[in-house]
N, C-alpha and C positions, 0 to 999 in steps of 0.2 A: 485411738487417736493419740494417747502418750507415746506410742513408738514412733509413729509418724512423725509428730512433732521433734522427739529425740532423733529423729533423723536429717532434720534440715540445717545440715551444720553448716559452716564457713566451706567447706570442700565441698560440699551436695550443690549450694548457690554460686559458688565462686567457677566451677566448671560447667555449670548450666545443666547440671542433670533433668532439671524440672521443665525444661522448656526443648521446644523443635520446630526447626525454620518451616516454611509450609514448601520450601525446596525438598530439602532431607525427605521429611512427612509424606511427602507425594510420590518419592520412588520405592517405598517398599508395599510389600504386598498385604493386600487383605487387611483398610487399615479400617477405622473409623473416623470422621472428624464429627465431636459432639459438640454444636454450635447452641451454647445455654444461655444467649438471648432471647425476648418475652417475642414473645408469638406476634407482636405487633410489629416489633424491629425486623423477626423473619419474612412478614407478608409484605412489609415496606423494600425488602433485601433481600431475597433468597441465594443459598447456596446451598445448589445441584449438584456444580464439576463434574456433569455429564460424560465427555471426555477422558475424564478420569477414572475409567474403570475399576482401579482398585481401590477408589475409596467410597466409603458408604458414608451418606451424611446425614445426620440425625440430629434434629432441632427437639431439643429437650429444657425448655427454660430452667433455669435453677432453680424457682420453687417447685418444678414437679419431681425434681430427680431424685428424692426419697422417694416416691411414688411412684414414678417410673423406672427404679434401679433396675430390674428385670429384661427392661428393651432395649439395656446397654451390653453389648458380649463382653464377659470377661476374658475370652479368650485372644483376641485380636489385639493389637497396637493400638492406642485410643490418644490424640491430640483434641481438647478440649480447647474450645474458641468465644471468645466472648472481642470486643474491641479495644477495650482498655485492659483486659488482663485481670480484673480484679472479680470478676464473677466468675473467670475460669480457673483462679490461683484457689477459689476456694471449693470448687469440684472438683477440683483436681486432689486437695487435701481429704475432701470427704470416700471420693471414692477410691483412693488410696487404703482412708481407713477402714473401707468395706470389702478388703482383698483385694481391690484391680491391683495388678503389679507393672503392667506396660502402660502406662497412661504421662503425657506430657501438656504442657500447655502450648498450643500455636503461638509461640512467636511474633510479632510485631503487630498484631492487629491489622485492620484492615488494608490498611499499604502493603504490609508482607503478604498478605492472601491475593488482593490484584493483583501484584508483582506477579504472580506465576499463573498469572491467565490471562496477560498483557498477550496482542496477535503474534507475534514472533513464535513465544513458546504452544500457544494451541494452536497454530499452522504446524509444528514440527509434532504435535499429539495426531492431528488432523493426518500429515504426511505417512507417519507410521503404521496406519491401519488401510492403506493402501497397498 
């Protein structure tokens, strides 16, 4: 966790290395989105993004993710989601410290995630696989 920490300089935050629009996020391939809201916020709200074939979503609350570090790939792109950003600023530190090395936090919270499932954009996901 010292390296990590030694890592978040002024140029790490000031260039947004830690974070990823859920625009960017959603065009590359084989991603993960790890959504570490409590199991009640997920069953009040799910996210599927069915549609979204490359990404896989995995609702992992933050207290299980010591305990479930296993069901997370290290090898994939991982954007980590929470709404406010502060549950996912700190998975994202932990599992940084536990070797993931692709891992961002989604960006804007919930406005940025609708944003890109507002009907415009899933009629043009919808149009493509026709």
């Amino acid at each position: 966790m010292e390296q990590v920490l030694k890592n978040f300089t002024l140029d790490f935050f000031g260039k947004g290395k830690h974070k990823v629009l859920p625009a960017v996020f959603f065009e590359l391939d084989d991603v993960v989105l790890l959504d570490v809201r409590s199991k009640e916020e997920a069953a009040s709200l799910s996210i599927e993004l069915a549609l979204h074939d490359n990404v896989q979503c995995l609702n992992i609350p933050i207290n299980e993710v010591p305990d479930r570090l296993s069901d997370i790939p290290m090898d994939r792109p991982i954007a980590v989601f929470c709404p406010a950003g502060v549950r996912s600023a700190i998975v994202y530190s932990y599992l940084l410290a536990k070797g993931f090395s692709d891992v961002r936090i989604l960006h804007g919270g919930y406005p940025a995630l609708t944003d890109e499932v507002m009907p415009g954009k899933v009629l043009q996901l919808t149009l493509q696989e026709i």
